[in-house]
N, C-alpha and C positions, 0 to 999 in steps of 0.2 A: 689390086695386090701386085706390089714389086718383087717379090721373092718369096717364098715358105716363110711361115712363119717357123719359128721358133718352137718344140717341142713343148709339150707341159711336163715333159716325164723325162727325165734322167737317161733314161734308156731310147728314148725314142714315140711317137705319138700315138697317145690311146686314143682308140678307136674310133671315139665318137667326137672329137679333134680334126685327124684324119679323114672321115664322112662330111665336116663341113668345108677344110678342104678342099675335097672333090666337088664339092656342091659348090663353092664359090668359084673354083677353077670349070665348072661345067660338063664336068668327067662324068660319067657314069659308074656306078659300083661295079656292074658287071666290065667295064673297059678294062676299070683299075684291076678288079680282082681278075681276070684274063692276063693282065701284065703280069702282074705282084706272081699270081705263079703259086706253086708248092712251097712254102718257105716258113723259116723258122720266127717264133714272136714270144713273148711276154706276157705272162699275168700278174698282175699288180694287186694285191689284197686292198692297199689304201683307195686306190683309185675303182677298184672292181672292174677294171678294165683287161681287157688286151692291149700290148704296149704293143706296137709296130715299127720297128729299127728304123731308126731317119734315113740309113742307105738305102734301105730295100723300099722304103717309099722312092726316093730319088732313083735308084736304079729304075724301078715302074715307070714311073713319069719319063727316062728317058727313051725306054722301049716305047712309051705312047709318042713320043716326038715332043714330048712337051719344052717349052724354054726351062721350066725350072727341076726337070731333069737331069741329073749327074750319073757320068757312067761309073758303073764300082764292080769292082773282079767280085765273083763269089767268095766264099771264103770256104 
């Protein structure tokens, strides 16, 4: 993998997206979610998911030191 992929969701990556992800990146849930932090997310009726903001994925990833990683102010 050269970079994130691309979101399935408008808003940002539902969950089970996200978890492979971390699983192809080699993160662990607990790493990620230790990052990720307290933070705000999305529920999707069509998808039945949690949507997860592509910043606050990327914000995570930057706290873990990752390359694909992006830093982003809170809002």
């Amino acid at each position: 993998m050269n970079k994130l992929p691309e979101p399935l969701h408008e808003y940002g990556y539902p969950i089970s997206q996200l978890r492979q992800i971390l699983k192809d990146l080699n993160i662990s849930d607990k790493d990620f979610d230790d990052s990720f932090g307290v933070n705000t997310c999305t529920f999707d009726e069509k998808f039945e998911e949690v949507i997860i903001y592509q910043c606050d994925v990327e914000r995570a990833l930057y706290k873990l030191g990752h390359k694909f990683g992006k830093y982003h102010e809170w809002d």
